[in-house]
C-alpha positions as CSV (number, residue, x, y, z in Angstrom):
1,X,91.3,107.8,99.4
2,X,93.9,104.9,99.2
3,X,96.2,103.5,96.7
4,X,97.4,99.9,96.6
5,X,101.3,99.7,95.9
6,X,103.7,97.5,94.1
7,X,107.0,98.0,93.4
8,X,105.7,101.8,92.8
9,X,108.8,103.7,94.3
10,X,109.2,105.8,91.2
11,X,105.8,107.3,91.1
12,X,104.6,107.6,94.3
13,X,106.0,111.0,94.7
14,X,104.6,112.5,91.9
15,X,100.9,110.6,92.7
16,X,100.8,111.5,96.3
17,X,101.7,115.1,95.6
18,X,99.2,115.6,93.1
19,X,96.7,113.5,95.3
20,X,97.2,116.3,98.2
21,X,96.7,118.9,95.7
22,X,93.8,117.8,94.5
23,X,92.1,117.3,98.1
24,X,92.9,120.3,99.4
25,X,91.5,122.4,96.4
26,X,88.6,119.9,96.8
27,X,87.0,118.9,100.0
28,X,87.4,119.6,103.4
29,X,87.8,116.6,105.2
30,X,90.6,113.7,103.9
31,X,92.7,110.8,104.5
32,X,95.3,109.3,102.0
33,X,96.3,105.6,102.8
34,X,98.7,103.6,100.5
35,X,98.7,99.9,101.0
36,X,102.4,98.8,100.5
37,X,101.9,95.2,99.3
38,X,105.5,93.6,100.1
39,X,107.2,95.6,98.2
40,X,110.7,94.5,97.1
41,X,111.7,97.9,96.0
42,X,112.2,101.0,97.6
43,X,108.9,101.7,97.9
44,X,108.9,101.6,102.3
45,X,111.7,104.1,102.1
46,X,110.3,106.5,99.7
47,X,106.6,106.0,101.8
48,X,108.3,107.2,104.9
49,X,109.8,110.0,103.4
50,X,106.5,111.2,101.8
51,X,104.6,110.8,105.5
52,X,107.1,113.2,107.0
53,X,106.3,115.7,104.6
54,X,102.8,115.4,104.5
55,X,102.0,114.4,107.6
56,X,99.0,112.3,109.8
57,X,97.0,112.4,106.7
58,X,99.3,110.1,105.0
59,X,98.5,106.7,106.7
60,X,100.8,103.6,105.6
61,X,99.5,99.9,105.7
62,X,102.3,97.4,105.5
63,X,102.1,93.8,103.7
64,X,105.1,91.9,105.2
65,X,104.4,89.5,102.1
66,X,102.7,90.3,98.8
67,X,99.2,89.0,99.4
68,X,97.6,90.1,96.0
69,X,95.4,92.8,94.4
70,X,92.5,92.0,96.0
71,X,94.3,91.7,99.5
72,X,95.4,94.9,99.2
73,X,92.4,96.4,98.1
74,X,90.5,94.7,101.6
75,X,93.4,96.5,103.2
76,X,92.8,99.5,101.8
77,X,89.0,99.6,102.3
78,X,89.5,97.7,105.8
79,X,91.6,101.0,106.7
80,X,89.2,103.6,105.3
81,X,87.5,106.0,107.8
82,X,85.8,108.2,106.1
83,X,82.2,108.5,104.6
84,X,83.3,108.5,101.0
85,X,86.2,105.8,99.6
86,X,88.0,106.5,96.5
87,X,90.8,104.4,94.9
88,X,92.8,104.0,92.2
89,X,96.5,102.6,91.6
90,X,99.9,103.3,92.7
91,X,101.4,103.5,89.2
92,X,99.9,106.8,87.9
93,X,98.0,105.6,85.3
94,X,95.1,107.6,86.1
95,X,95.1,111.3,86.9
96,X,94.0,111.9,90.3
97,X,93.0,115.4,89.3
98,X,90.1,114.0,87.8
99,X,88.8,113.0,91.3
100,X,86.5,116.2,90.7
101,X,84.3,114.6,88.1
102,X,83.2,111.8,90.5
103,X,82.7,113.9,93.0
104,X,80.4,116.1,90.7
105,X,78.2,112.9,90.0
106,X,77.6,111.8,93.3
107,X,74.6,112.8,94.9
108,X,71.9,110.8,97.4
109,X,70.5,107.7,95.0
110,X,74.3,107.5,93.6
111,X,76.6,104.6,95.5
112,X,78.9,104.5,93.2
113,X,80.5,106.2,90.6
114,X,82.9,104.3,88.1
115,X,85.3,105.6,85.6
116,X,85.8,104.4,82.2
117,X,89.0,104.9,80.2
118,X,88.4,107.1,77.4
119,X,91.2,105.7,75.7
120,X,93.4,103.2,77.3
121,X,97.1,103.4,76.4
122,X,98.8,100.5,76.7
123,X,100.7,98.5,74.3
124,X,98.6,97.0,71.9
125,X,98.5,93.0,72.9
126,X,97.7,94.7,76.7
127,X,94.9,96.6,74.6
128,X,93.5,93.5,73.5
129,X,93.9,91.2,76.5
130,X,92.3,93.7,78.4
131,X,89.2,94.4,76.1
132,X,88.5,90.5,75.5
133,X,89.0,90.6,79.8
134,X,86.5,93.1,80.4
135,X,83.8,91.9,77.7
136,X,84.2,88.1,79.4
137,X,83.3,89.4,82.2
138,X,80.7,91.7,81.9
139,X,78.8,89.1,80.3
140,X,80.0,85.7,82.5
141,X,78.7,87.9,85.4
142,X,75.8,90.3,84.0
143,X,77.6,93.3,85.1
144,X,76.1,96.4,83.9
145,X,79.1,99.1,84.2
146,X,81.4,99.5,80.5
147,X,84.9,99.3,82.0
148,X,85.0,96.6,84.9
149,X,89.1,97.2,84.3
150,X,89.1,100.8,85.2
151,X,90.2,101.2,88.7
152,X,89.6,104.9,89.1
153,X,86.2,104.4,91.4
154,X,84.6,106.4,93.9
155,X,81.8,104.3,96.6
156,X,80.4,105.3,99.6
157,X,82.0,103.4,102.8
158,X,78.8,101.9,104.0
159,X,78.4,100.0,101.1
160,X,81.4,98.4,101.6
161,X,80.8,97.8,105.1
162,X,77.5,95.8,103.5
163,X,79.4,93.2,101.3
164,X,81.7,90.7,101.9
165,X,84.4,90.2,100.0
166,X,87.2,87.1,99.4
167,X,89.2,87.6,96.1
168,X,92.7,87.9,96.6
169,X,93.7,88.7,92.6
170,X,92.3,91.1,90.4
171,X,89.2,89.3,89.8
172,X,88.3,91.3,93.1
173,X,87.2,94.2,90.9
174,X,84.5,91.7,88.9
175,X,83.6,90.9,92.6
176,X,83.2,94.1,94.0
177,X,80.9,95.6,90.9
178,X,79.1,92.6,91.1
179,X,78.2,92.7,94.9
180,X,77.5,96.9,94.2
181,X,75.5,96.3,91.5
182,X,73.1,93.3,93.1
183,X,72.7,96.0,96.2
184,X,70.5,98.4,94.3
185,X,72.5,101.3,95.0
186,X,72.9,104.1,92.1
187,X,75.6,103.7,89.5
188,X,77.2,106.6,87.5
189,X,79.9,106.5,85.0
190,X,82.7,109.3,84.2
191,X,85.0,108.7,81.3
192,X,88.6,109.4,82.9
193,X,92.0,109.7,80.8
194,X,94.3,106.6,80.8
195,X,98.2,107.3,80.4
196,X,101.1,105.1,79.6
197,X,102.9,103.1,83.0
198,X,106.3,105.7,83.2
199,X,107.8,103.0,85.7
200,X,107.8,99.3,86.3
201,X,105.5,96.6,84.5
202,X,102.3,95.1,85.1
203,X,101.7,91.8,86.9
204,X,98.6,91.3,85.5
205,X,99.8,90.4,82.2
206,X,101.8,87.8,82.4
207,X,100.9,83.9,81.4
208,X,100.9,82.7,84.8
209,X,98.7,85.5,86.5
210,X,96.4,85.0,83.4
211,X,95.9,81.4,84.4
212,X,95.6,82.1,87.7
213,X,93.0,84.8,87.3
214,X,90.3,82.9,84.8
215,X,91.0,80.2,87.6
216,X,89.5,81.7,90.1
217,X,87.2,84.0,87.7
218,X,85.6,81.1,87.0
219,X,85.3,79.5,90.7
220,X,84.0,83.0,91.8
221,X,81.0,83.1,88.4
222,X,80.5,79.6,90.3
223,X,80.1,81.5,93.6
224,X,78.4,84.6,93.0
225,X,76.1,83.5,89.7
226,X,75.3,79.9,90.2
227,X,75.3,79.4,93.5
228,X,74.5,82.8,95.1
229,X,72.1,83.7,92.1
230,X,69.3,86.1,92.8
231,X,67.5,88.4,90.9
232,X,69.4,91.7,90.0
233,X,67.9,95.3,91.1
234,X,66.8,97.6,88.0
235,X,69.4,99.0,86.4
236,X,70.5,102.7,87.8
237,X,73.1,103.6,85.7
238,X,74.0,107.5,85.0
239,X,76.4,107.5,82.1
240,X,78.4,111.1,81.6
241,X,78.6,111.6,78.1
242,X,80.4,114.9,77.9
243,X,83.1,112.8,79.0
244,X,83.2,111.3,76.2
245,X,83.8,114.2,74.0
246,X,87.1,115.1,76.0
247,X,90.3,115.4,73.5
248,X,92.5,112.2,74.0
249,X,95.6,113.8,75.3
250,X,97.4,114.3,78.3
């Protein structure tokens, strides 16, 4: 399990507490990594207080420099030992506790299991930006999965090892599903609770990193559709709909 981090100082303690709890109750074999992607905050500080209390299991990976989502998610899956890799983010938007449920939908023909945000809270232009986001490119890049936005996923390591990937932004999630998806492995989908940030701001939704990102969503649909096209495995797509049904609080 890792976490990339961001000016997160404020709710690591809480995340990787309850990310310990959760394990433990959970499986028997675990690593947590949090990729601390220059930082300007106190985030180092509060990182080396939380692996003295934890211990070896809590493994730190260090950008001197910011170098991006996607470069801290390669970081994060670079480090990864284990058989299964889960991630989600540093700000405790999502509820680790609700690892279980992936775990519960993973068996032998599943590769990956993808949450979906039951109900994603967020101010309201966020809500939007986000929605027109994940509909843009779900279709720009035939991507079969609901929620390309929700980073709450679980995939098994050798898949990972499998594909190649380059993004340095956010666009690495379209990338990653994308890759997963043209690999024929299994696909199941959990709908997972979505809470409001307590601490910091986003850097996804600002003008500039919108530019940035349709530039080089658009130079990666260049990449991966037009010039890497191939034909698409069958869908295999498992889709929890209990989930669904969940009441929409906290």
């Amino acid at each position: 399990m890792f976490f990339p981090a961001y000016n997160d100082a404020l709710s690591l303690p809480g995340l990787i507490g309850k990310t310990f709890e959760t394990l433990e109750d959970n499986v028997d074999d675990f690593e947590v990594i949090v990729v601390n992607d220059g930082s300007a905050d106190d985030t180092g500080a509060v990182l080396e207080a939380l692996v003295r209390k934890h211990g070896p299991r809590l493994r730190i990976v260090t950008h001197a420099v910011n170098r991006g989502y996607g470069g801290a998610l390669r970081s994060g899956f670079a480090a990864a030992t284990k058989e299964l890799v889960f991630y989600t983010d540093g700000d405790g938007q999502y509820d680790v506790g609700e690892l279980p449920k992936l775990l519960d939908r993973l068996n032998a023909n599943v590769g990956l299991v993808n949450g979906f945000k039951l109900e994603r809270n967020d101010p309201q232009h966020r809500i939007f930006i986000g929605n027109a986001y994940n509909r843009f490119a779900r279709l720009l890049f035939r991507i079969r999965i609901r929620d390309i936005d929700c980073d709450f996923r679980l995939i098994r390591r050798s898949l990972i090892e499998s594909i190649h990937l380059t993004s340095t932004s956010g666009t690495i999630c379209v990338e990653l599903v994308r890759k997963l998806e043209i690999s024929g492995c299994g696909v199941a989908e959990v709908g997972v609770h979505h809470y409001a940030r307590m601490h910091g701001s986003s850097q996804f939704f600002r003008i500039k990193s919108l530019l940035s990102t349709f530039s080089q969503l658009v130079k990666l649909w260049f990449k991966l559709v037009v010039i890497d096209e191939r034909p698409v495995a069958p869908a295999r797509v498992s889709v929890d709909l209990t989930a669904e049904q969940e009441p929409r609080t906290k």
